[in-house]
C-alpha positions as CSV (number, residue, x, y, z in Angstrom):
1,X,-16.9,-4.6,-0.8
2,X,-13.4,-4.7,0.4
3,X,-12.3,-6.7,3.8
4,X,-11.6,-4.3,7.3
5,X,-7.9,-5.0,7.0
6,X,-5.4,-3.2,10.0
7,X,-2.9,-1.4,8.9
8,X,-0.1,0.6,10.0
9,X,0.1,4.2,9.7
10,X,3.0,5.7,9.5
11,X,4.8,9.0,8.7
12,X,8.0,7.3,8.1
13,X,6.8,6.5,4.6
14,X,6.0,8.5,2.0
15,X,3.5,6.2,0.1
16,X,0.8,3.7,0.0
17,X,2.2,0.2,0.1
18,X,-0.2,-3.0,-0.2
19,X,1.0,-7.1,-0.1
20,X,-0.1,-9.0,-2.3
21,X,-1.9,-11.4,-0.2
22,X,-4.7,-8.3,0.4
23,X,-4.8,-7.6,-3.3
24,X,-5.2,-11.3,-3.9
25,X,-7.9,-11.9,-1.3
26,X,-9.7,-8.8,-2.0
27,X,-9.9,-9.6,-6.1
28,X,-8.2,-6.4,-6.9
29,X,-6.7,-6.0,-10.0
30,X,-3.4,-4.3,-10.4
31,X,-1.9,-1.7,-12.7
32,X,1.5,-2.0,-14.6
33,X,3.2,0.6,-13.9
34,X,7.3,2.4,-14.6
35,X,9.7,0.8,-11.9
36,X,10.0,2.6,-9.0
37,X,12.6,1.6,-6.0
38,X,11.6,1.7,-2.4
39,X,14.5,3.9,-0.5
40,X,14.8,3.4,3.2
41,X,15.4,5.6,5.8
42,X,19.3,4.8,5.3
43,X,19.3,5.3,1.7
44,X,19.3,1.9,1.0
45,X,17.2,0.1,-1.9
46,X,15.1,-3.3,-0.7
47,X,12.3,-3.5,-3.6
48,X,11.1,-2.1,-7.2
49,X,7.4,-1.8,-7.2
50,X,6.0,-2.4,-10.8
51,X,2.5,-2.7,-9.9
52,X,-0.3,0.0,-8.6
53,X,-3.8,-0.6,-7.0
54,X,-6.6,1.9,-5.7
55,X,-9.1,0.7,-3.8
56,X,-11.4,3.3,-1.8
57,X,-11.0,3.5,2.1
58,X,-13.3,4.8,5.0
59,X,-12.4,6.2,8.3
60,X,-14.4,6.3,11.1
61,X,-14.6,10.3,11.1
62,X,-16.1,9.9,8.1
63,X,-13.5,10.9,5.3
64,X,-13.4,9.0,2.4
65,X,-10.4,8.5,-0.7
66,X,-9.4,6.2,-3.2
67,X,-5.2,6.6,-2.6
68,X,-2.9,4.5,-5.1
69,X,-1.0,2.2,-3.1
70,X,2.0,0.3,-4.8
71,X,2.3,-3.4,-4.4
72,X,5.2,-4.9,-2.5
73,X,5.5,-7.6,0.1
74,X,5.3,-6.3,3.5
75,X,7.1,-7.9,6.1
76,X,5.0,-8.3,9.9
77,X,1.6,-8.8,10.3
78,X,0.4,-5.6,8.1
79,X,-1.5,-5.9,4.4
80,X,-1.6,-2.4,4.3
81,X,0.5,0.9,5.0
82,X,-0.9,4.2,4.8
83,X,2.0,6.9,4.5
84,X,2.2,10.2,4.7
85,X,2.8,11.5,1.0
């Protein structure tokens, strides 16, 4: 069973993003995957994600999915971002 981790939701991303730290301390394995480049808001490039995860998540209204979230260091206090893809 995976940790209660916050996380941010946001609908300024597109996508799923995890750290590395969660994956880690969860014992989560990852996925190779083709290189894809984070964009920012400004059009400006700050990663290349090469890695994938699913893992299944809960909310409290009682939906359930198993998302792909691609691995990336976050910066702040967030393991975890749930976009709006």
């Amino acid at each position: 069973m995976l940790s209660s981790v916050e996380n941010l939701l946001t609908v300024g991303s597109s996508g799923y993003f995890v750290d590395p730290n969660f994956i880690v301390s969860n014992g989560l394995t990852c996925q190779t995957i083709a290189p894809l480049f984070v964009v920012l808001i400004d059009s400006t490039v700050n990663a290349c994600v090469t890695h994938a995860v699913s893992f299944p998540i809960d909310f409290a209204c009682g939906y359930s999915c198993v998302p792909e979230f691609f691995m990336t260091k976050l910066e702040g206090t967030y393991l975890v971002v749930l976009g709006h893809n």
